[in-house]
VOLO-101376 format. One record per residue: residue in one letter; x, y, z of N, C-alpha, C in turn. Coordinates in steps of 0.2 Angstrom, whole numbers, padded with zeros to 4 digits, always signed. Layout:
residues N
aXYZXYZXYZ;...
END
This chain:
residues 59
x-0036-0290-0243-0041-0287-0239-0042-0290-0233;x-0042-0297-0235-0042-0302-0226-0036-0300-0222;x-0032-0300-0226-0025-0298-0221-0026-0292-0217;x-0028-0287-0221-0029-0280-0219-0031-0280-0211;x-0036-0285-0213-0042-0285-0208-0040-0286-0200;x-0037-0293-0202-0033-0296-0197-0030-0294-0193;x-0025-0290-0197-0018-0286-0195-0022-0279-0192;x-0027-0276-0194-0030-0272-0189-0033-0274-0182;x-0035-0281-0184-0041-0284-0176-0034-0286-0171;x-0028-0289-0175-0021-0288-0171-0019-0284-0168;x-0018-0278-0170-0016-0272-0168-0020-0269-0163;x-0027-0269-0161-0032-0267-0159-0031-0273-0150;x-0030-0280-0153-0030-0283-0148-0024-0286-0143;x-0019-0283-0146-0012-0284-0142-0013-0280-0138;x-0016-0274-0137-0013-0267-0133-0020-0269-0126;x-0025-0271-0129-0030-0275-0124-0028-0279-0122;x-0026-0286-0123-0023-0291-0120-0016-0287-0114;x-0013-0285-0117-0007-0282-0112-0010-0278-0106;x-0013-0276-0109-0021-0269-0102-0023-0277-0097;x-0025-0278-0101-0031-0286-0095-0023-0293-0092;x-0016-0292-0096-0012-0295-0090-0008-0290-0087;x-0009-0285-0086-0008-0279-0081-0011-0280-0075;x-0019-0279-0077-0024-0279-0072-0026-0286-0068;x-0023-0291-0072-0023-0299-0066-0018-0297-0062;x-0011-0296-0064-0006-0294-0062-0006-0291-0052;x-0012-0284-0056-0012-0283-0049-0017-0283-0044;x-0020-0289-0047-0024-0290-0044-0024-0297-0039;x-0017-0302-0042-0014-0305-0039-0010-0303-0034;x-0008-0296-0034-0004-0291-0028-0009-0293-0025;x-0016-0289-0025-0020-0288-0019-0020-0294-0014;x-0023-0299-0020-0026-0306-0016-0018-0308-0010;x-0013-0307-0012-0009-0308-0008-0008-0304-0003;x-0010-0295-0002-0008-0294+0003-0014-0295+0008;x-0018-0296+0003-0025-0295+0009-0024-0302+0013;x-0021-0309+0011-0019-0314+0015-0015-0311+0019;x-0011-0309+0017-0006-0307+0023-0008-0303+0028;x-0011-0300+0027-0016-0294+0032-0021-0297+0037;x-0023-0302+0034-0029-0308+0038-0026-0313+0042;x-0016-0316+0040-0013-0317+0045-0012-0315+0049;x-0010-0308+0049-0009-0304+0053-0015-0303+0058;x-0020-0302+0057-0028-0302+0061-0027-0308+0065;x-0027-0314+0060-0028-0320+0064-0022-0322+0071;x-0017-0321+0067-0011-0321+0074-0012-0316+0080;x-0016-0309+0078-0016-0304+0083-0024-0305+0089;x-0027-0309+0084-0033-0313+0088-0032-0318+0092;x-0028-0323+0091-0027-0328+0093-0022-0325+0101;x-0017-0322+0100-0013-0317+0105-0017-0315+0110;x-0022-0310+0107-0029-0308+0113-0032-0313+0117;x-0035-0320+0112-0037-0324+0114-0033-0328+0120;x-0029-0327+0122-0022-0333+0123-0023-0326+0130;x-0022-0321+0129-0020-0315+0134-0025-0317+0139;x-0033-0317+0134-0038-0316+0142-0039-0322+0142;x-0037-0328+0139-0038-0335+0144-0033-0334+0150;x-0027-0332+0149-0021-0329+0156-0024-0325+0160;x-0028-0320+0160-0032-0315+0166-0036-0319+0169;x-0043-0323+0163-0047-0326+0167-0046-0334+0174;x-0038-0336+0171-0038-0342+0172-0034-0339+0180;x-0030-0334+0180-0025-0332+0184-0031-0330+0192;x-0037-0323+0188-0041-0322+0193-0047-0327+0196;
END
């Protein structure tokens, strides 16, 4: 009867568990590109910033 029980709460929680390391999975995608994406802001900021310290220093 215990076993029965078991082997059902088993069967019921592998296929959960597998769902919930799918969903970290992609949620460690995210977190990575959005880094990537805020490098790219911050490089493209820095570029601008760098651009009109040139205009203003030059004028």
């Amino acid at each position: 009867m215990a076993e029965r029980a078991v082997s059902s709460v088993i069967q019921y929680l592998v296929p959960l568990l597998a769902h919930e390391v799918e969903l970290l999975r992609s949620v460690h995608k995210e977190i990575v590109s959005i880094k990537a994406e805020f490098k790219r802001i911050q490089s493209f900021l820095e570029d601008a910033e760098s651009i009109k310290f040139c205009v203003l220093f030059i004028h």
